[in-house]
N, C-alpha and C positions, 0 to 999 in steps of 0.2 A: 572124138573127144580125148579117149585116151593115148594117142599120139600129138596134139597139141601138149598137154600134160606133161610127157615126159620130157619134149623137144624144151619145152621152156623150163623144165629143171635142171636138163644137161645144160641148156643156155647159162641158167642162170648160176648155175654152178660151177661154171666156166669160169664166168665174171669174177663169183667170187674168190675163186683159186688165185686168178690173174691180179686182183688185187690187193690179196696175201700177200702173194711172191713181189709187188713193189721194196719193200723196204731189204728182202734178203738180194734183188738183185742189185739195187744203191750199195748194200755192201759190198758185194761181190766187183761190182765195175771200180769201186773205188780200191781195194783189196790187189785186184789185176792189176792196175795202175799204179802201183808201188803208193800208193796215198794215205797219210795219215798216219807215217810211221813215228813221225814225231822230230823233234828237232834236231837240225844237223849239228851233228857232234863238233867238237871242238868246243876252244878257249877264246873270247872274241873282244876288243877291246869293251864292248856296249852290252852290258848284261841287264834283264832284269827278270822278273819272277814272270811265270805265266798269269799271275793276275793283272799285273803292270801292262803284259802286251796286248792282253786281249782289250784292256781300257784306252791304250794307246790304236791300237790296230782297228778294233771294229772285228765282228765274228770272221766276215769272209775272207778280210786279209792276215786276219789271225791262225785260220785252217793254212792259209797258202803258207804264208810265209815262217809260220813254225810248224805247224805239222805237215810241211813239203807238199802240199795239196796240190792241183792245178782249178783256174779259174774257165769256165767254160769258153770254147773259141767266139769271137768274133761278138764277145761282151761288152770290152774296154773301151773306154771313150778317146784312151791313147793313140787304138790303131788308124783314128782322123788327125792324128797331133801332128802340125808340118810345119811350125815355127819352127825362129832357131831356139836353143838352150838347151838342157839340159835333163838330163833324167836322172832323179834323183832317188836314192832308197826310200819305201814310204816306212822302215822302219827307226832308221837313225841320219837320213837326209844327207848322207854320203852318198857324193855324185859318182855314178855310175857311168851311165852313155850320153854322148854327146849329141844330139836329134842332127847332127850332117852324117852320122853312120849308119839311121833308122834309112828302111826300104820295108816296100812292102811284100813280103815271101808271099803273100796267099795263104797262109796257116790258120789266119783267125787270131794269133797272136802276135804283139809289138816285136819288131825282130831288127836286132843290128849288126854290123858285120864286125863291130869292135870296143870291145869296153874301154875307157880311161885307164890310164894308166894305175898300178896299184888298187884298184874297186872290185874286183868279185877274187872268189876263191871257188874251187873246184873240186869238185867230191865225183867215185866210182857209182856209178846207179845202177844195179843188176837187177830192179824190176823190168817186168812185163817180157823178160825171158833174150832179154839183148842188153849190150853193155852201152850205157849212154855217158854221159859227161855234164855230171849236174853245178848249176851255177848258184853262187850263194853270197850276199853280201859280204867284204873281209871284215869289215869293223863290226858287224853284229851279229852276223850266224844266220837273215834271213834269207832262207829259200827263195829264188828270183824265178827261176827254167831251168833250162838246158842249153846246151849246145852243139849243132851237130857242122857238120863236114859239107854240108851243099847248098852254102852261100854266094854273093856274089866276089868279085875281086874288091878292094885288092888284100883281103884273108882268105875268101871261100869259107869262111864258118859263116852259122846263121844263128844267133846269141837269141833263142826265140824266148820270152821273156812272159810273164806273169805280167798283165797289167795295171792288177792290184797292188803288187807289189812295187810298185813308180811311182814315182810324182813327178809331172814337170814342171820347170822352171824356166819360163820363157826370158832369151836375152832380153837387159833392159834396152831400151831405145834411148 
């Protein structure tokens, strides 16, 4: 009896430890992940209050796309999107990617091999202890992804993208 006892207070005490440490390791992974440091600096033609965006945006693409968040992999209802048109910022509707550049990387995120002309701007990203090459809308300052080195031709980058942060616009017929 007194080994049932104790066995199921170590259990159960387990339990409850492990689900303490939930919400310290949600900060922790997000923290790691460069996430939630807040909006990409600069001056951008399309400004508005963070009251304005989150009313505009909605919570989760208001995390992503002003506080540099990431949206979990293989989420988006994007990464099935194989019309032709357009992809467009889902914060100020400036066309970004063209769906003839999307391909599918295997990431879990929308990925294209080249933005539109004049549509992102690029910022240093020294989280998670490597230097990556973060992508950001020009006209409004929203945080889109990243971009790395091992895509297909004819760039070889992989413009791996938030797919929160999109909208498409299918060519009209």
């Amino acid at each position: 009896m007194t080994t049932l006892k104790r066995r199921s207070l170590l259990l159960g005490g387990t339990a409850l430890g492990a689900i303490a440490a939930i919400p310290a390791m949600q900060w922790l992974g997000a923290a790691i992940a460069g996430e939630g440091e807040g909006p990409v600096p600069g001056t951008f033609e399309i400004t508005r209050t963070d009251e304005e965006w989150r009313r505009i945006l909605g919570d989760d693409a208001y995390y992503v796309m002003r506080m540099q968040g990431t949206e979990r992999p293989f989420t988006s209802a994007l990464l099935d999107e194989h019309r032709e048109g357009i992809f467009h910022c889902a914060g100020c509707d400036l066309p970004l990617f063209d769906a003839a550049t999307k391909y599918d990387s295997g990431t879990g995120w929308p990925s294209f091999y080249q933005p539109l002309d004049n549509a992102v701007g690029e910022l240093v990203d020294n989280s998670l202890g490597m230097t990556r090459t973060e992508i950001h809308c020009r006209r409004c300052g929203g945080h889109l992804g990243h971009v790395f080195n091992d895509g297909p031709a004819p760039t070889g980058l992989r413009y791996c993208m938030d797919g929160i942060a999109l909208k498409f616009v299918p060519k009209a017929a």
